[in-house]
C-alpha positions as CSV (number, residue, x, y, z in Angstrom):
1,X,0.0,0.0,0.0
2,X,2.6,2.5,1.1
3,X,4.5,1.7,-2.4
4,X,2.1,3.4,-4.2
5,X,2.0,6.5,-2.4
6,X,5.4,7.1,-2.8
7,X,5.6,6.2,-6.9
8,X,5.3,8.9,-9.0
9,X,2.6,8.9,-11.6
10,X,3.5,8.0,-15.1
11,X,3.3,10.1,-18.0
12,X,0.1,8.0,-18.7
13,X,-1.4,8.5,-15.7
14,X,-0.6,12.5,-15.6
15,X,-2.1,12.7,-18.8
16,X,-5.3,10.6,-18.2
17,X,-6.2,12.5,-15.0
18,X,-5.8,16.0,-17.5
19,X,-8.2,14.6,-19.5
20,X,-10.8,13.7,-16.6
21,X,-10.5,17.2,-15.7
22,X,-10.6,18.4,-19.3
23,X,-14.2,16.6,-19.8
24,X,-15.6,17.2,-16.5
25,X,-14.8,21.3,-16.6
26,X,-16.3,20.9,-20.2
27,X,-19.6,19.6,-18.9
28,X,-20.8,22.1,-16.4
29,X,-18.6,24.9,-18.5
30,X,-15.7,25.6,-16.1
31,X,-12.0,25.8,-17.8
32,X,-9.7,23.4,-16.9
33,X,-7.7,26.1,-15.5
34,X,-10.3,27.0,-13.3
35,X,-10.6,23.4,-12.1
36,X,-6.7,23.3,-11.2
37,X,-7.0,26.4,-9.2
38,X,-10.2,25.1,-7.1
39,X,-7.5,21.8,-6.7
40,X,-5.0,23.6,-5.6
41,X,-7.3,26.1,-3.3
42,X,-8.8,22.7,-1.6
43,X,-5.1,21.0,-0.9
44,X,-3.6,23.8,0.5
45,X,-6.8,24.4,3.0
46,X,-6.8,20.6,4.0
47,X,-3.2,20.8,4.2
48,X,-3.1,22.9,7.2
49,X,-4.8,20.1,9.3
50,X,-3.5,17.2,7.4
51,X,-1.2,15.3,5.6
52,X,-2.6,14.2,2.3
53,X,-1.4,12.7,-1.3
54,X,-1.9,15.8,-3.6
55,X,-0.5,13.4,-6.0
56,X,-3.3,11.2,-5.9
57,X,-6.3,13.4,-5.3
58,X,-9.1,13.9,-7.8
59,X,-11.8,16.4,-7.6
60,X,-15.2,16.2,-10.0
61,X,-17.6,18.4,-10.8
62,X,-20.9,16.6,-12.1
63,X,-24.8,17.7,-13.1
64,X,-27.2,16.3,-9.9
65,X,-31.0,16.5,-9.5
66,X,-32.1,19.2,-6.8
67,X,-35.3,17.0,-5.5
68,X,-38.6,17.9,-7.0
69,X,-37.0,19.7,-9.7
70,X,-36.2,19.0,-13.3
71,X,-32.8,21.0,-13.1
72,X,-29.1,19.7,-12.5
73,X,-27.4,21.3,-9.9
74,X,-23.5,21.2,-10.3
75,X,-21.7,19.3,-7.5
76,X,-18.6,18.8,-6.0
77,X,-17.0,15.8,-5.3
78,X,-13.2,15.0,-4.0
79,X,-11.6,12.3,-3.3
80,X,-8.1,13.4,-0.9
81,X,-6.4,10.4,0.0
82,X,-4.8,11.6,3.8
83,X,-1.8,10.4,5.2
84,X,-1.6,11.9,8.7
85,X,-3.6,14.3,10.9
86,X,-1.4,17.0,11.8
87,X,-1.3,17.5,15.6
Protein backbone atom coordinates (compact mmCIF):
# COMPACT_ATOMS: atom_id res chain seq x y z
CA UNK A 1 0.00 0.00 0.00
CA UNK A 2 2.60 2.51 1.10
CA UNK A 3 4.51 1.73 -2.44
CA UNK A 4 2.06 3.42 -4.20
CA UNK A 5 2.01 6.52 -2.39
CA UNK A 6 5.41 7.07 -2.85
CA UNK A 7 5.65 6.20 -6.85
CA UNK A 8 5.33 8.93 -9.00
CA UNK A 9 2.60 8.86 -11.62
CA UNK A 10 3.53 8.02 -15.07
CA UNK A 11 3.29 10.14 -18.05
CA UNK A 12 0.08 7.99 -18.74
CA UNK A 13 -1.41 8.51 -15.65
CA UNK A 14 -0.61 12.47 -15.62
CA UNK A 15 -2.14 12.68 -18.83
CA UNK A 16 -5.32 10.59 -18.18
CA UNK A 17 -6.24 12.55 -14.99
CA UNK A 18 -5.78 15.95 -17.48
CA UNK A 19 -8.18 14.65 -19.46
CA UNK A 20 -10.76 13.71 -16.59
CA UNK A 21 -10.49 17.17 -15.72
CA UNK A 22 -10.65 18.36 -19.28
CA UNK A 23 -14.18 16.64 -19.80
CA UNK A 24 -15.58 17.15 -16.55
CA UNK A 25 -14.81 21.31 -16.57
CA UNK A 26 -16.33 20.92 -20.16
CA UNK A 27 -19.65 19.65 -18.94
CA UNK A 28 -20.79 22.05 -16.42
CA UNK A 29 -18.60 24.88 -18.46
CA UNK A 30 -15.68 25.62 -16.07
CA UNK A 31 -12.02 25.77 -17.84
CA UNK A 32 -9.74 23.41 -16.89
CA UNK A 33 -7.69 26.09 -15.53
CA UNK A 34 -10.30 26.96 -13.27
CA UNK A 35 -10.56 23.38 -12.08
CA UNK A 36 -6.73 23.27 -11.18
CA UNK A 37 -6.97 26.41 -9.20
CA UNK A 38 -10.21 25.13 -7.12
CA UNK A 39 -7.51 21.78 -6.68
CA UNK A 40 -4.96 23.60 -5.58
CA UNK A 41 -7.30 26.09 -3.28
CA UNK A 42 -8.85 22.67 -1.62
CA UNK A 43 -5.10 20.98 -0.89
CA UNK A 44 -3.62 23.81 0.47
CA UNK A 45 -6.81 24.39 3.01
CA UNK A 46 -6.80 20.62 4.01
CA UNK A 47 -3.18 20.81 4.17
CA UNK A 48 -3.08 22.91 7.19
CA UNK A 49 -4.83 20.14 9.30
CA UNK A 50 -3.54 17.22 7.42
CA UNK A 51 -1.19 15.30 5.62
CA UNK A 52 -2.60 14.16 2.30
CA UNK A 53 -1.43 12.75 -1.26
CA UNK A 54 -1.94 15.84 -3.63
CA UNK A 55 -0.51 13.38 -5.97
CA UNK A 56 -3.33 11.21 -5.91
CA UNK A 57 -6.27 13.43 -5.34
CA UNK A 58 -9.09 13.86 -7.78
CA UNK A 59 -11.77 16.42 -7.58
CA UNK A 60 -15.16 16.18 -10.01
CA UNK A 61 -17.65 18.39 -10.78
CA UNK A 62 -20.86 16.57 -12.05
CA UNK A 63 -24.80 17.71 -13.09
CA UNK A 64 -27.23 16.28 -9.87
CA UNK A 65 -30.97 16.47 -9.48
CA UNK A 66 -32.07 19.18 -6.84
CA UNK A 67 -35.30 16.96 -5.52
CA UNK A 68 -38.61 17.89 -6.97
CA UNK A 69 -37.01 19.70 -9.69
CA UNK A 70 -36.20 19.02 -13.28
CA UNK A 71 -32.76 21.00 -13.07
CA UNK A 72 -29.13 19.69 -12.54
CA UNK A 73 -27.37 21.34 -9.88
CA UNK A 74 -23.53 21.19 -10.31
CA UNK A 75 -21.69 19.35 -7.52
CA UNK A 76 -18.56 18.81 -5.99
CA UNK A 77 -17.03 15.80 -5.35
CA UNK A 78 -13.16 15.04 -4.01
CA UNK A 79 -11.57 12.27 -3.29
CA UNK A 80 -8.09 13.43 -0.94
CA UNK A 81 -6.37 10.39 -0.04
CA UNK A 82 -4.82 11.57 3.81
CA UNK A 83 -1.79 10.40 5.22
CA UNK A 84 -1.60 11.87 8.72
CA UNK A 85 -3.61 14.33 10.94
CA UNK A 86 -1.43 16.95 11.78
CA UNK A 87 -1.26 17.50 15.55
Amino acid sequence: MFKNILRRKSSREIAKDRLKILLISDRVNCSSEMMEMIKNDIAKVISKYMKIDTESMEIQITKTNIKGRTLKNPTLYANIPILDLKQ
